[in-house]
C-alpha positions as CSV (number, residue, x, y, z in Angstrom):
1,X,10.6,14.6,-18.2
2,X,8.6,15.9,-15.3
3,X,10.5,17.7,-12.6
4,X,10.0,15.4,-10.1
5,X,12.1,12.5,-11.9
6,X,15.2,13.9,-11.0
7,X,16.7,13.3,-7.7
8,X,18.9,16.5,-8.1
9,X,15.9,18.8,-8.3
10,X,14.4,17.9,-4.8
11,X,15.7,19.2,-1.6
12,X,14.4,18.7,2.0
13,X,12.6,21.9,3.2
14,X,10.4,21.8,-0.7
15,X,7.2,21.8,-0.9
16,X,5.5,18.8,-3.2
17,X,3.0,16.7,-3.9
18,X,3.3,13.2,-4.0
19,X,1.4,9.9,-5.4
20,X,1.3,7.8,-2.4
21,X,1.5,4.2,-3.3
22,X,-2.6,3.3,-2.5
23,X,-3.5,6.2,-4.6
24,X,-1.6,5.1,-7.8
25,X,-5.1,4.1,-9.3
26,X,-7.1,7.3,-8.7
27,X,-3.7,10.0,-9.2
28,X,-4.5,11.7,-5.9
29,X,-2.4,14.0,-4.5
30,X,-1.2,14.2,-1.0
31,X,0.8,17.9,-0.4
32,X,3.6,18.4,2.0
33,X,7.1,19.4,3.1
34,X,9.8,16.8,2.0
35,X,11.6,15.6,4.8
36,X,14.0,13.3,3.4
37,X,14.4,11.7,-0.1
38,X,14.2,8.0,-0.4
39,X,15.7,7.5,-3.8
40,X,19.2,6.4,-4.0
41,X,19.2,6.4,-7.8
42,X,19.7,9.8,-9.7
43,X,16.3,9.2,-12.2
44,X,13.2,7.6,-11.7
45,X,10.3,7.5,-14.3
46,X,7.5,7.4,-12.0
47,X,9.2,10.1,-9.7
48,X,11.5,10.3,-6.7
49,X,10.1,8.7,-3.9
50,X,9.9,10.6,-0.9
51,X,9.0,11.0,2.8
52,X,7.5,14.4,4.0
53,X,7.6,15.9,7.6
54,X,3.8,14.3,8.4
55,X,5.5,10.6,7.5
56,X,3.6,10.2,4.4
57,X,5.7,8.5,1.8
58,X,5.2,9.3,-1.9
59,X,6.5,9.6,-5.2
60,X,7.1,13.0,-6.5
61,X,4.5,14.2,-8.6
62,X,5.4,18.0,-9.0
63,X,7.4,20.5,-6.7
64,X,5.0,23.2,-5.4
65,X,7.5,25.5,-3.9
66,X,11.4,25.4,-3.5
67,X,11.8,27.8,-0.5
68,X,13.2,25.9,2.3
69,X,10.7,26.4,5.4
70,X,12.5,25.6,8.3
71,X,16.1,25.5,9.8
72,X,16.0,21.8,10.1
73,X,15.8,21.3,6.4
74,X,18.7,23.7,5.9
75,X,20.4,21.5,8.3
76,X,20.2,18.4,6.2
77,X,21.2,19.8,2.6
């Protein structure tokens, strides 16, 4: 199991890259700062989906960094 397939191993304030939905062909990777987790469900097999602070919305395809970066996100866990 990849890490991002677990709801429980993504916080706001993480840094990740996701597979947006129009890049599910090609595997591109869009990098950002998770915002808020989209995912009600504990487990997904193609990753948790996400939405980062830019708006972009995304299934997790790795966590990059697990520092929160801002106060905001600390707000929200």
């Amino acid at each position: 199991m990849k890490e991002g397939n677990a709801r429980d191993s993504i916080r706001p304030g993480f840094t990740v890259d996701v597979i947006r939905k129009e890049d599910q062909r090609n595997g591109r990777k869009t990098r950002g700062i998770v915002r808020e987790i989209l995912t009600g469900s504990s487990f997904h097999p193609h990753g948790i989906k996400v939405r980062l602070n830019d708006g972009t919305v995304g299934r997790v395809a790795g966590i990059v960094e697990k520092n929160l970066h801002d106060e905001e996100s600390l707000d929200s866990l």
